[in-house]
C-alpha positions, 0 to 999 in steps of 0.5 A: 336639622333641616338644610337648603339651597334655592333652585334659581329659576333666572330672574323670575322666581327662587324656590327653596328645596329641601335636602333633608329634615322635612317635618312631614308625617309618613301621610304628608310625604306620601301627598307630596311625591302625589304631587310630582308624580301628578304634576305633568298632567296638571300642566297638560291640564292647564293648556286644555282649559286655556286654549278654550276662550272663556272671557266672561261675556262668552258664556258658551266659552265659559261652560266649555271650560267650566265642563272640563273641570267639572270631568276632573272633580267627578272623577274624584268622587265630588258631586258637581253641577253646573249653576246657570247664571242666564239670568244675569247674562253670564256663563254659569258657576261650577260648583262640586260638593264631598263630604268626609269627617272634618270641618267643610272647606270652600275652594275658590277660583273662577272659569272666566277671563279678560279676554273675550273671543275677539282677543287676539291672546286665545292660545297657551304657548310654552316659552320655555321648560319653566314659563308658559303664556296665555289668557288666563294662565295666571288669572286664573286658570292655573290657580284652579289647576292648583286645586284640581292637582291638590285634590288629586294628590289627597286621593292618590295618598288615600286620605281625600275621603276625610276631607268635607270640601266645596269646589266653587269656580264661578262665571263671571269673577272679572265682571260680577253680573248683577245683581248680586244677590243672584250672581252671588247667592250660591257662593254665599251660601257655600260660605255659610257651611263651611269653616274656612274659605281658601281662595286660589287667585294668584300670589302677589310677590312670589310664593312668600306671601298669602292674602288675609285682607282684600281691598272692596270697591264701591263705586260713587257718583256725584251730582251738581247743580247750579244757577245759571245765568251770564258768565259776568254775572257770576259770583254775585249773590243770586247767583252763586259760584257755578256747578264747575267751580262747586265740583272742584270744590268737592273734589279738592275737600276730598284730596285734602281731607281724605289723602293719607289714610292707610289702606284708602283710595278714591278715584274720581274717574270721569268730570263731566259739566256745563249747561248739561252734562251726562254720563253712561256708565255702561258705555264708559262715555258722555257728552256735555253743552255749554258756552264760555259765557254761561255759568255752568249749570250742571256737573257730574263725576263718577269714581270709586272707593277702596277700603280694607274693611266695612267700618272704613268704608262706612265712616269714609262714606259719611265724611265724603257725604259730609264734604259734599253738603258744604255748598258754595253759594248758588249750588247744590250737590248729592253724592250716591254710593253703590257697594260692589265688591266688600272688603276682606277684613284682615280678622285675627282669625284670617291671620291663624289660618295664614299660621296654619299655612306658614307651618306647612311651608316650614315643614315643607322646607319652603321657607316662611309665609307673609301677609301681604300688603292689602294696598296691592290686592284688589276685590276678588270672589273671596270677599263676598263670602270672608264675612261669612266663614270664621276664616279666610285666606286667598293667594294660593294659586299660580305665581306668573306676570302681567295679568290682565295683558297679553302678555300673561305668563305663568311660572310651571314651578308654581303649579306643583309648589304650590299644590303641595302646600295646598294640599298639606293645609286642606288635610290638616284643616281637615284633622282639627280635633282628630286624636294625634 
């Protein structure tokens, strides 16, 4: 019989403790009290890279912290290099490599953050003996602590030499340098041999869920054109409804046919017409001319599509192109897509590693393990390699607040919480097929 109480953390987080029961083998319960033992350096840890700024156009930054890592892995036997990403002006990838007997892991987290060094938010700051503030705490560079603390413990137990892993912590996760096929090639690689892929980006709803599908995000640009002439003359036959009036047509088909479906969002962002309209997507601004008393002659909106799987965004691409290729009178209109990050898509096989995981945190005394909602996670690293691997789950770092802000925080408890259950699913992942 296993008994537990929760360990109330103020408002902020119940974690589950258990008394007694656990269903651990003498190995795994060595790996656990790895863990506390390890658990104030990790936190130690967590400022040093913290307090170096690494957002992701301050590449020096980057390699710094990148650096710091790379000492931690080397002292645990892993091969490491620092990948240069100069040519998509980024700071570079780190990645570290052991081989053992099991199937090979790919552990994913990333070097860079929102904040750059003109930021304000540049150091880690203890509020109090559970929570701490700073760029990157949460996102992410406490999940990666949780990587490091996880690894550490498998040593400390003597068993990390049956684990085949790939560390993979990238440069530029919040703002992908391109193309992509640079910026992302040796993750992809990575991917290709190994089994299963686990991300370590935080947990969306407290320590109860993990992630087994990720929305992508494709971004679309569209484009109208229109006969012009004087404002009376509008609508008359030679000359047709205007750009404006065939923008706003577009944009409502698509509010009305679209608007509904599960997992589906698309945002036109920026609406841009008259005589001439422009837009720099790299700048994030435009600039238009016209008259009240001319009939618009050019129109342009730039957004973004978000989809849960590849079939989704394929077929809402089609429809939206479909949409578009109704023009009213006079007009004319073409639509361009650009795939950025690919969706996660939530593959049976995605759901039998979250099993994997939800029976370590049963056997931990943790309590149970959700999928969470797939409507809440945004594109991250782990999609750009899900398709790759026959198995992926994300959501297994920190658990904190108010990500991409100044006022990220991270919850402390987490680190080792969490560490745990990481660390009990890599070794047994790293067991499948070994007589019990």
């Amino acid at each position: 019989m296993r008994v537990l109480i929760s360990l109330c953390l103020g408002s902020y987080l119940c974690l589950p403790v258990p008394l007694c029961g656990q269903n651990l083998s003498p190995v795994e319960a060595r790996i656990v009290r790895a863990v506390d033992s390890l658990g104030p350096g990790a936190i130690g840890l967590l400022e040093r890279t913290v307090n170096v700024n690494s957002g992701t156009f301050n590449p020096v930054g980057v390699r710094r912290v990148g650096e710091l890592f790379q000492a931690e892995l080397d002292a645990l036997g892993f091969a490491t290099r620092l990948i240069p990403m100069d040519s998509v002006a980024r700071g570079p990838h780190l990645f570290a490599e052991r081989t053992g007997r099991g199937p090979r892991l790919l552990l994913i987290g990333h070097l860079d953050t929102v904040f750059e060094e003109d930021s304000p938010f540049q150091r880690f700051e203890r509020l109090d003996a559970r929570v701490a503030r700073g760029p990157g705490t949460e996102d992410m560079k406490g999940g990666n602590v949780v990587v490091i603390l996880a690894l550490q413990a498998l040593r400390a137990a003597g068993v990390l030499d049956g684990v085949s892993a790939t560390v993979a912590f990238t440069g530029d996760e919040e703002d992908t340098g391109d193309p992509l096929t640079i910026s992302r090639r040796d993750l992809v690689e990575a991917a290709r041999r190994s089994r299963y892929a686990l991300g370590f980006e935080g947990g969306v709803g407290g320590t109860g869920t993990a992630t087994v599908a990720r929305r992508g995000f494709t971004g679309w640009r569209l484009s109208v054109r229109a006969t012009t002439g004087h404002s009376s003359l509008i609508f008359r036959p030679e000359f047709g409804y205007g750009a404006l009036f065939e923008l706003a047509r577009i944009l409502d088909d698509f509010r009305t046919e679209l608007v509904g479906e599960a997992y589906l969002t698309f945002n036109p962002g920026v609406a841009l017409g008259g005589a001439s309209a422009e837009f720099d997507p790299m700048g994030g601004r435009g600039s238009v001319t016209g008259k009240t008393n001319i009939i618009p002659e050019t129109a342009v909106a730039i957004g973004d599509l978000r989809t849960v799987s590849i079939a989704q965004r394929e077929l809402t691409k089609e429809r939206m192109r479909a949409i578009v290729a109704r023009h009213l009178p006079g007009t004319a209109a073409d639509i361009e897509f650009e795939d950025s990050s690919p969706p996660m898509d939530p593959k049976p096989a995605n759901y039998e590693l979250l099993a994997s995981l939800n029976r370590v945190s049963l056997d931990l005394g943790y309590g149970p393990v959700a999928a969470v909602d797939p409507a809440q996670r945004g594109a991250a690293d782990i999609s750009f390699v899900a398709a790759d691997v026959p198995a992926a789950l994300d959501g297994l770092g920190v658990v904190g607040d108010g990500g991409h802000t100044v006022t990220e925080t991270v919850d402390l408890t987490t680190i080792p919480f969490m560490a745990k259950r990481a660390a009990l699913l890599i070794y047994r992942l790293s067991r499948e097929g070994e007589m019990p």
